[in-house]
C-alpha positions in Angstrom: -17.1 0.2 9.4 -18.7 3.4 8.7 -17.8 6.7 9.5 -20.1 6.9 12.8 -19.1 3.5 14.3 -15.5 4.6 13.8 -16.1 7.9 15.4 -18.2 5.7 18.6 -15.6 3.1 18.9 -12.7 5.8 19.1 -14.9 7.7 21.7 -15.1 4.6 23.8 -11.1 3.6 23.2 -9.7 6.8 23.8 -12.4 7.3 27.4 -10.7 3.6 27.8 -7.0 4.3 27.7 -6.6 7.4 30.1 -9.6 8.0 31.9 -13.1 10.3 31.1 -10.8 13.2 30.1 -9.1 11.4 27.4 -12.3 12.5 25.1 -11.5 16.2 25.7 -7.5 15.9 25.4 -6.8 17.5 22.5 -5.3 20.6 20.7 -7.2 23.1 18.7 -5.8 25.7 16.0 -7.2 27.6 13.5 -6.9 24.7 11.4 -6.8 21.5 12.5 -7.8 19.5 15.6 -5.5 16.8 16.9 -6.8 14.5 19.5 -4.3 11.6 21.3 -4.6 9.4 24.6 -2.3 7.0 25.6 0.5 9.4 24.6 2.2 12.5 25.9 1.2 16.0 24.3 4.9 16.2 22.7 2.9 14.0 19.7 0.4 15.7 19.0 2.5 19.2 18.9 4.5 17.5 16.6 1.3 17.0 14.1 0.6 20.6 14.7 3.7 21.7 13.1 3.7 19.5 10.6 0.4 19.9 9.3 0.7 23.4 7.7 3.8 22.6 5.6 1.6 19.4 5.0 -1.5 21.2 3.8 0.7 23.9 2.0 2.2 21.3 -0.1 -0.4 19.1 -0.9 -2.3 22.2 -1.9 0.7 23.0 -4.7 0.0 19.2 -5.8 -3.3 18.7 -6.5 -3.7 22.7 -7.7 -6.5 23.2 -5.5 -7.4 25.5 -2.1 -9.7 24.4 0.9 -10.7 25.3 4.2 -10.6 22.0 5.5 -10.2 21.5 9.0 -9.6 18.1 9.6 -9.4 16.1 12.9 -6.7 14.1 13.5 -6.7 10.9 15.9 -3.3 9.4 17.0 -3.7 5.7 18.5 -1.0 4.3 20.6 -2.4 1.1 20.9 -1.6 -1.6 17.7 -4.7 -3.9 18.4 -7.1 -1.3 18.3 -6.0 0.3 15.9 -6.4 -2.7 13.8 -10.0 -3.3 15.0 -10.5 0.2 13.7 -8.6 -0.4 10.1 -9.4 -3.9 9.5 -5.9 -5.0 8.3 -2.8 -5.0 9.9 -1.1 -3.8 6.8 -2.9 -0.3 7.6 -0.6 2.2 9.6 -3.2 5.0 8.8 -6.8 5.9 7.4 -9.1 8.6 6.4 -12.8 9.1 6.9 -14.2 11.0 4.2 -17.2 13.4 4.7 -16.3 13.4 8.2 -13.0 14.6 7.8 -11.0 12.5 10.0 -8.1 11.0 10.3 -6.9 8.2 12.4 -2.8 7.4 12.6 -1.2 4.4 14.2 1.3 6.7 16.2 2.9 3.2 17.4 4.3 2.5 13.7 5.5 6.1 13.0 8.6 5.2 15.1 9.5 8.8 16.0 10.2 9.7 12.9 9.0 12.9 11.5 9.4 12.0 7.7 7.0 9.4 8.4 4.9 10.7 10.1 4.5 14.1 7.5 4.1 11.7 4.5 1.3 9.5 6.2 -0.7 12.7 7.0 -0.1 13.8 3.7 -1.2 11.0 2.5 -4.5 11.0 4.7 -5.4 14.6 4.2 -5.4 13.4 0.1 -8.2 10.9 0.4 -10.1 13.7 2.3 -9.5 16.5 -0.2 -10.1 14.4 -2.9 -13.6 13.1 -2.0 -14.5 16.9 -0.8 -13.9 17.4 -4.2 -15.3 14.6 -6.5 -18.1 12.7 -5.3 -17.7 9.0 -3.8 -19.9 7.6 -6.7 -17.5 9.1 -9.3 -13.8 8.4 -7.6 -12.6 5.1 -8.3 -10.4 3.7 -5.6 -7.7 3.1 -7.8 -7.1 6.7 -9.1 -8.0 7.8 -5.6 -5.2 6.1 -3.8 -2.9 6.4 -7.4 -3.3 10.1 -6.4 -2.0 9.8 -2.7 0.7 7.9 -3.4 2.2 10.0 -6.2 1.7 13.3 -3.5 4.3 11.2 -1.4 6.2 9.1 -3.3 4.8 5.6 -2.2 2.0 4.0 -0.2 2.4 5.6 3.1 -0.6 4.4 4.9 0.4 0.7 4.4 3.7 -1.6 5.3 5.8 -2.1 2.1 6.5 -5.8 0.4 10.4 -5.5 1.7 11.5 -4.0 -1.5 9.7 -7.2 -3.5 8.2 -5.5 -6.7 4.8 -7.5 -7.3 3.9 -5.4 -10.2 7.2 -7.3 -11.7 5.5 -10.7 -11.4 2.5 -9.6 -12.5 3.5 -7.8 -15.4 5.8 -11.2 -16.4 2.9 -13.5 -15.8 -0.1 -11.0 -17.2 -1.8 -11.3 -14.0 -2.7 -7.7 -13.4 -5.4 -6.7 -11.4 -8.0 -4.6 -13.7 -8.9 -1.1 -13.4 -12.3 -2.5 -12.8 -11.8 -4.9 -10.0 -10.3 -1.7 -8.2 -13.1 0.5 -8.7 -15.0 0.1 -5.4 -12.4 -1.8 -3.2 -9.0 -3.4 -2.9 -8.5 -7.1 -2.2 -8.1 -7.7 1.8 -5.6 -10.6 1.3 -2.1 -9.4 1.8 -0.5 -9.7 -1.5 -3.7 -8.8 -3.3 -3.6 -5.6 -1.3 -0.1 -4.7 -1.9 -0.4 -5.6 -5.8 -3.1 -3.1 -5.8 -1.3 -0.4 -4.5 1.0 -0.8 -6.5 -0.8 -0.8 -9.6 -2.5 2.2 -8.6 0.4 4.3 -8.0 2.0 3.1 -11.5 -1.3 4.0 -13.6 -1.2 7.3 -12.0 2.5 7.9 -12.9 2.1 6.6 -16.4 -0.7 8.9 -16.6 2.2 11.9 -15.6 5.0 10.7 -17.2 2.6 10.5 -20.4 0.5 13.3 -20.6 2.0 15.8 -17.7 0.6 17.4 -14.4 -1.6 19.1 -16.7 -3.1 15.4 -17.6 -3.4 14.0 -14.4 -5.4 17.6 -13.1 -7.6 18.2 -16.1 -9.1 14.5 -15.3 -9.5 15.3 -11.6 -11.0 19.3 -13.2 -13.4 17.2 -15.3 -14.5 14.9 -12.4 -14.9 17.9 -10.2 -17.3 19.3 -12.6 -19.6 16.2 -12.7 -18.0 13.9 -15.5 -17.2 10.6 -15.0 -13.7 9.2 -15.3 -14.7 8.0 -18.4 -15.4 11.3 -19.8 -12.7 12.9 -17.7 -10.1 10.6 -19.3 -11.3 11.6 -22.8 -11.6 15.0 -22.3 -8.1 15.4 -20.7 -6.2 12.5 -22.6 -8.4 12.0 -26.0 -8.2 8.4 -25.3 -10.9 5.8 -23.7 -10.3 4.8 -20.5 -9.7 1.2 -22.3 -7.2 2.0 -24.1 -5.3 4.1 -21.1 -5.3 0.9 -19.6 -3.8 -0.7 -22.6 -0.9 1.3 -23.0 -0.5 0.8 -19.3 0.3 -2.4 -19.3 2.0 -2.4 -22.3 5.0 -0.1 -20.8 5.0 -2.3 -18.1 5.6 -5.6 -19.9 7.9 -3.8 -22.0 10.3 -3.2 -19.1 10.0 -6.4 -17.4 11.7 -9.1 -18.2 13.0 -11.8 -16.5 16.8 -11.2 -16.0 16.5 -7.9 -14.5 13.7 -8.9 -12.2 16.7 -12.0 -11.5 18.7 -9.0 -11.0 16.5 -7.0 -8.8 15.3 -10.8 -6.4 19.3 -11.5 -6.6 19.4 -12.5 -3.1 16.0 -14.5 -3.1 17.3 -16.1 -6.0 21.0 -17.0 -4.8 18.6 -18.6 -1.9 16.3 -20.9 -3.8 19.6 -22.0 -5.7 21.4 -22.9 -2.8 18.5 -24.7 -1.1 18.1 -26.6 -4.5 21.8 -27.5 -4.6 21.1 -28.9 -1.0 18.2 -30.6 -1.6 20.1 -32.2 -4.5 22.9 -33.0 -2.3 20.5 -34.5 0.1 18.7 -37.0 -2.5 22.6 -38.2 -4.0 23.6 -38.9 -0.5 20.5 -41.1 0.4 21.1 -42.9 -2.8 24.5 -43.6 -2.6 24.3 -44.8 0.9 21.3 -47.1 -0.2 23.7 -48.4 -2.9 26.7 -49.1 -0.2 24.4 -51.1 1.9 23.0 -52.7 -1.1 26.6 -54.0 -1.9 27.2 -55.2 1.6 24.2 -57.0 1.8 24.6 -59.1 -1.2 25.9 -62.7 -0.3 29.8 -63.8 -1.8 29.3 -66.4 -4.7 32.3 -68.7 -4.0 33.0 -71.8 -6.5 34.0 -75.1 -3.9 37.6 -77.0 -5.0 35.6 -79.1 -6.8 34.0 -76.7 -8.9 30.2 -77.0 -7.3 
């Protein structure tokens, strides 16, 4: 869906939920717009005050100033927010070059540390493409980048603590920098492995070569260079070989006791359903023997020996 549909169809929803004036309920500041219908104005002051600490800190992260004023969109209503996302592993999104952003108020739960991440989060994506071009930020790096601001992928639902990056780093099955240029997979898992994968490259990329390493690529791109050229510049190293020694420190931590360790209760409950399937089976084949002995006839010699 592209950034004008979105902006119609949340027209038409929000003039849906509350009436004609749901279009114009909104507060204004200096700095942001935050729009809401189908909840009560308490919401949408809450996004007020959070937002400057937000933009204050994201601003400290990414070493950069704007004078961004974003809109900001909070849905009440699940199934149309997931008309508007796509997935219903999306709790939030941003529309670059329109500078929007759309929240699933319904999953925030009331709770303000959620909420503050996920418009951290949001406001990211729309700094980092009013920075460095579409055509030059792969999605990867650019949603590597919002989850390292916050600490984890706040716009989607988590895997319950399930580490797929584990698997795939003890089966080799990563999903390639390339594949994750333009788009993510839609499929759950696929999606969730490459969000994870994202987030890990871009923390490699810190714990490696520093802040300083992670900016000067990001410096480079906003210049004009690719992230070819942006990775060589900042890391002396192809992009090739970053990938490389990615995956490397990841197979050299995994292995399969501590991931044993780490799935201990998913593992205690294959076990016991494979001890009861066993149990099962030796049940059924003794009682098939039992009725095997009682069916067979008594072989009895007569007195005179027939």
């Amino acid at each position: 869906m592209t950034g004008r549909s979105i902006l119609f169809t949340l027209a038409v929803f929000l003039g849906s939920c509350a009436g004609p004036s749901a279009a114009t309920q909104a507060l204004r500041e200096e700095k942001v717009i935050v729009r809401f219908a189908g909840l009560n104005e308490n919401a949408a002051r809450e996004v007020l005050a959070l937002y400057p600490l937000v933009r204050t800190s994201l601003m400290k992260d990414l070493g950069w100033s704007s004078d961004m004023r974003p809109e900001i969109v909070l849905v009440k209503d699940r199934a149309a927010f997931r008309k508007f996302s796509g997935s219903e592993h999306i709790s939030a999104f941003a529309v670059s070059g329109k500078d929007l952003i759309v929240v699933d108020y319904s999953k925030m739960g009331g709770r303000p540390f959620t909420l503050e991440t996920t418009l951290k989060h949001e406001l990211c994506h729309l700094e980092l493409h009013r920075h460095i071009t579409d055509t030059r930020l792969p999605r990867w790096l650019d949603e590597g980048i919002c989850q390292w601001v916050t600490g984890g992928a706040a716009e989607i639902l988590t895997a319950g603590g399930r580490s797929l990056l584990t698997e795939a780093a003890l089966s080799d099955r990563f999903i390639g920098m390339q594949r994750l240029t333009d788009d993510f997979p839609s499929d759950g898992k696929g999606m969730l492995l490459a969000y994870e994968e994202s987030k890990s490259i871009v923390e490699f990329i810190i714990k490696t070569y520093g802040d300083a390493g992670l900016r000067g690529i990001l410096g480079h791109m906003h210049r004009g260079d690719d992230l070819e050229n942006a990775v060589l510049k900042s890391l002396s190293i192809s992009l090739n070989e970053l990938e490389k020694r990615w995956r490397a420190s990841l197979s050299e931590k995994a292995s399969w006791p501590a991931y044993l360790r780490d799935n201990l209760y998913e593992a205690l409950f294959l076990f016991a359903a494979l001890i009861t399937v066993c149990g099962f089976f030796r049940a059924v084949k003794k009682r098939r023997e039992y009725k095997d002995d009682e069916d067979e006839p008594d072989i009895r010699e007569d007195d005179n020996g027939a």
